[in-house]
N, C-alpha and C positions, 0 to 999 in steps of 0.2 A: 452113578456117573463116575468115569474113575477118566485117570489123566485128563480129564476138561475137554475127552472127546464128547460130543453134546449128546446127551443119555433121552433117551426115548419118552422116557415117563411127562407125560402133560403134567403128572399129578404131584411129579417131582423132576425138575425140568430135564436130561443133555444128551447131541451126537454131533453134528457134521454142517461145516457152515462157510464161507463166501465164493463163488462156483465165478466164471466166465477164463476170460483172458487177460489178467495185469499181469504186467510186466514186472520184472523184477522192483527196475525205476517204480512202478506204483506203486508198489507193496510198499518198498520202503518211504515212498510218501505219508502213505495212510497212517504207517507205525510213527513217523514222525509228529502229524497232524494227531495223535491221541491225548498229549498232553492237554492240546488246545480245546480238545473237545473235552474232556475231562472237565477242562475249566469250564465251558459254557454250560455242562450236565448235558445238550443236546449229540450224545454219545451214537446216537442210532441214525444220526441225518436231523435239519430241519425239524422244528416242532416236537422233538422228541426229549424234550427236558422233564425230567423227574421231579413231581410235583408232589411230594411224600405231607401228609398231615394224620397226626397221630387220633385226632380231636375225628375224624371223618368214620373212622372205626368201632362196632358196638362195643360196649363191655364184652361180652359174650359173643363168642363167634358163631355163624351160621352163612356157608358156603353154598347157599341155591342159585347162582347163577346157571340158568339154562345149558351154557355151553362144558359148565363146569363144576357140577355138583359135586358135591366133596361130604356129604353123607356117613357119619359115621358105624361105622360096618360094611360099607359097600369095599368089595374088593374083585378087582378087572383086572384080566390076565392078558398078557398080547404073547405072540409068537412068531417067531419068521427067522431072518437070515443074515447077515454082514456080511459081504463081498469085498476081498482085500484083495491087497496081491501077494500076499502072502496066504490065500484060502480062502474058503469060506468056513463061517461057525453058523454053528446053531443060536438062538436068542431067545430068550426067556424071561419076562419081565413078570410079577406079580407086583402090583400095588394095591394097597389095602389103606383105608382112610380109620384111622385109631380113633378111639374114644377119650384122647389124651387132648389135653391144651400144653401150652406152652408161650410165657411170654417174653417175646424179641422186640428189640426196641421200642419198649413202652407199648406194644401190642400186642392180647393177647390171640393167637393161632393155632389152629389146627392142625396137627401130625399128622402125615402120611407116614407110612415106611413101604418103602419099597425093597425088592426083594431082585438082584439081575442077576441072570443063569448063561454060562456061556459054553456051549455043547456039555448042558446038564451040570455043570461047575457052577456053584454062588464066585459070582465076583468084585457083587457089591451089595455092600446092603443099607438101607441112607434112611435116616430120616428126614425131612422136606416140611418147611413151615408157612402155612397158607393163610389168609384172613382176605376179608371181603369187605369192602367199606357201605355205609347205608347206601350208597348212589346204585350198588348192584357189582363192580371193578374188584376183581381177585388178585392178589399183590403177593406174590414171594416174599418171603421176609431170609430166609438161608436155606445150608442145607449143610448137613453132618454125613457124609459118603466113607461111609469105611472099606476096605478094598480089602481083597483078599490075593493068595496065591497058594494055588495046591491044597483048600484048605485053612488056611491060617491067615491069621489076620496080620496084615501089614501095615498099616496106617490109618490115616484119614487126612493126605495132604492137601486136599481139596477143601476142606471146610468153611464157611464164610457163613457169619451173621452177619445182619444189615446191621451198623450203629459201629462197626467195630472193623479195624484196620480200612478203614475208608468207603467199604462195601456199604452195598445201596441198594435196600428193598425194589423191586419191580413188579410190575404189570404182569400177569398171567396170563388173565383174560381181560378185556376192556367188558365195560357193561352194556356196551353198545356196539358191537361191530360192523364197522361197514369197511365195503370197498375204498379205493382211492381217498384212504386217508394218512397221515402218515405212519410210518414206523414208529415203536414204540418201545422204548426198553424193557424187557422181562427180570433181567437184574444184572449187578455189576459189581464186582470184586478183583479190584486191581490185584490186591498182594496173591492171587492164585490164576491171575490174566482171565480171570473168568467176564465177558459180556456176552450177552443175548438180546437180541433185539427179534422183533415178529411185526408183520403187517399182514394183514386179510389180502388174500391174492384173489379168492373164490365164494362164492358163495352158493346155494339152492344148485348144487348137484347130489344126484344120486348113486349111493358106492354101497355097494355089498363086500361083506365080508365074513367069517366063519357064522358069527353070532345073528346074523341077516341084515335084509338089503335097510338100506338108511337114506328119507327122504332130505330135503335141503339141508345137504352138508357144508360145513366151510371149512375153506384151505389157508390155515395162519403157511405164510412161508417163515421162516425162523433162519436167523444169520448171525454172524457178528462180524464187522465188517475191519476188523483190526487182524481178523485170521489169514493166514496164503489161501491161495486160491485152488491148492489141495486138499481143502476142508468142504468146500461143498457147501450146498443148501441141506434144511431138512423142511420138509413140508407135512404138515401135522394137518388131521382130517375131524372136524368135531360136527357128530350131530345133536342137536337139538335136544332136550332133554337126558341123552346118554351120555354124551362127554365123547372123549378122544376114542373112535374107530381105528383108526390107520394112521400111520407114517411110511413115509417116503423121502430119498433120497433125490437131490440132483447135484451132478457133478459131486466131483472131490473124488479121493481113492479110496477109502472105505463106504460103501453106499451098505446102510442099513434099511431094510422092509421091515412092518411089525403089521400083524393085523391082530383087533380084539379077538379072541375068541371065547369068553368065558364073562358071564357076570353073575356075582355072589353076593347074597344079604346073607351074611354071618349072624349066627344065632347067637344070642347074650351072651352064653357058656363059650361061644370059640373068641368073640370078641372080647371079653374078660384076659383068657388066656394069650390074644394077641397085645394087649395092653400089657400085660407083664412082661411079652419080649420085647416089647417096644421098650418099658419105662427101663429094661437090662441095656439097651445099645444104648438112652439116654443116660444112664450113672458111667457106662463105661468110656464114650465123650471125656468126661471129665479128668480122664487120664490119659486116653488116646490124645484127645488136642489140648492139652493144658494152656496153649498160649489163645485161644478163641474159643474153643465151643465151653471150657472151663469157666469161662467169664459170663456165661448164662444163668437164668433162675433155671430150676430144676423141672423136668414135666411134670405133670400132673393128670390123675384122673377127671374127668371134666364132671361134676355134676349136673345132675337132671335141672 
């Protein structure tokens, strides 16, 4: 994820988000009305109040939700394109689900790290902290996004754990998705204007794409309703047992495509050595963000 344009990865959330006609006069409404929503936690619309319990969580993480398996060693490559008006780039995401834990507020979580390529350039590379509560419900806990340029690492001014500077765990996946229910917050960190909100638009369609066709898929739409309305939708495609297919754009000026095309069970020997670059971006956090991701316990190899 880099500048909080909303980044592709399910498995680490961000790219492109609230699409129609407001007017100026509404924007500046909505940006007004944040405070108040802020205050009620119902940040996403109605019903969408963040209902965080730490007690709902195993000791031990284990991420089988159907829509969203998070498996360690499994690692899912998507491909496609960003349409600006300044070009088009090439898109490259690898995410890979580590063999690390990690515990964020009072929870421990599963490491992703993700890996974005932008016409064959790394330009981000993040780790992403997931856990699953007993009911089956997937919850973001942060994300550690370090940027680059040319090359070289530039920061990580994106960074947000839940428990710290005001940021708040969210919803990934619900355990239950259905249509016509409300929005839901994915997560939310003021000090970096980061919100995400998602609602089931679709469901039991079929979409093919590199990796093959996919019977009843669902369409989360994904927003944040505090962005102009040059931000866009992003509409995120998950089937059933495989996780996130496809992404799509509506509205905004940068409209990103990603289709899967690659899925990988890593063998112990590459997963080993994906754990060591993993637990290298987590010690080097501690000096890139000294004012936030500094303030965390350290990863760790997860035992059997």
């Amino acid at each position: 994820m880099t500048a909080r344009s909303r980044r592709f990865s399910a498995y680490g959330s961000v790219l492109l988000l609230v699409v129609g006609s407001l007017t100026a006069a509404t924007a500046a409404t909505a940006a007004s009305a944040a405070p108040a929503a802020a205050s009620s936690q119902e940040l996403c619309g109605p019903g969408s109040a963040l209902r965080f319990n730490r007690s709902a969580f195993p000791a031990k993480p284990v991420i089988d939700n159907q829509w969203l398996k998070l498996r360690p060693g499994m690692q899912y490559t998507t491909t496609g394109k960003v349409v600006s008006p300044d070009g088009t780039s090439v898109r490259k995401v690898v995410s890979t689900v580590t063999g690390l834990t990690k515990v964020i507020d009072g929870v421990k979580t599963i490491v992703v790290w993700d890996r974005d390529y932008s016409d064959g350039e790394l330009v981000e590379s993040e780790l992403a902290f997931f856990a699953q509560t007993e009911r089956g419900a997937v919850w973001l806990f942060g994300e550690y996004p370090e940027e680059y340029e040319n090359g070289k690492l530039v920061g990580a001014p994106s960074t947000f754990i839940s428990g710290l500077d005001r940021a708040r765990a969210g919803i990934a996946m619900q355990a239950e998705p259905h249509r016509n229910t409300p929005a839901y917050v994915q997560a939310y960190a003021p000090r970096v204007d980061f919100l995400d909100c998602g609602q089931v638009k679709d469901k039991h369609l079929r979409v093919c794409v590199p990796t093959g066709c996919y019977n009843d898929v669902m369409v989360i739409d994904e927003f944040n309703p505090l962005d102009p309305p040059s931000a866009g939708h992003q509409r995120k495609y998950y089937s059933a047992g495989t996780g996130l297919i496809k992404v799509t754009a509506v509205g905004g000026e940068d409209r990103e495509s990603l289709d899967l095309v690659k899925v990988t069970r890593l063998t112990s020997a590459v997963l080993s050595r994906i754990n060591a670059r993993a637990l290298e971006l987590d010690r080097r956090g501690y000096t890139v963000s000294k004012d936030v991701y500094a303030k965390t316990p350290r990863a760790v190899v997860s035992t059997p």
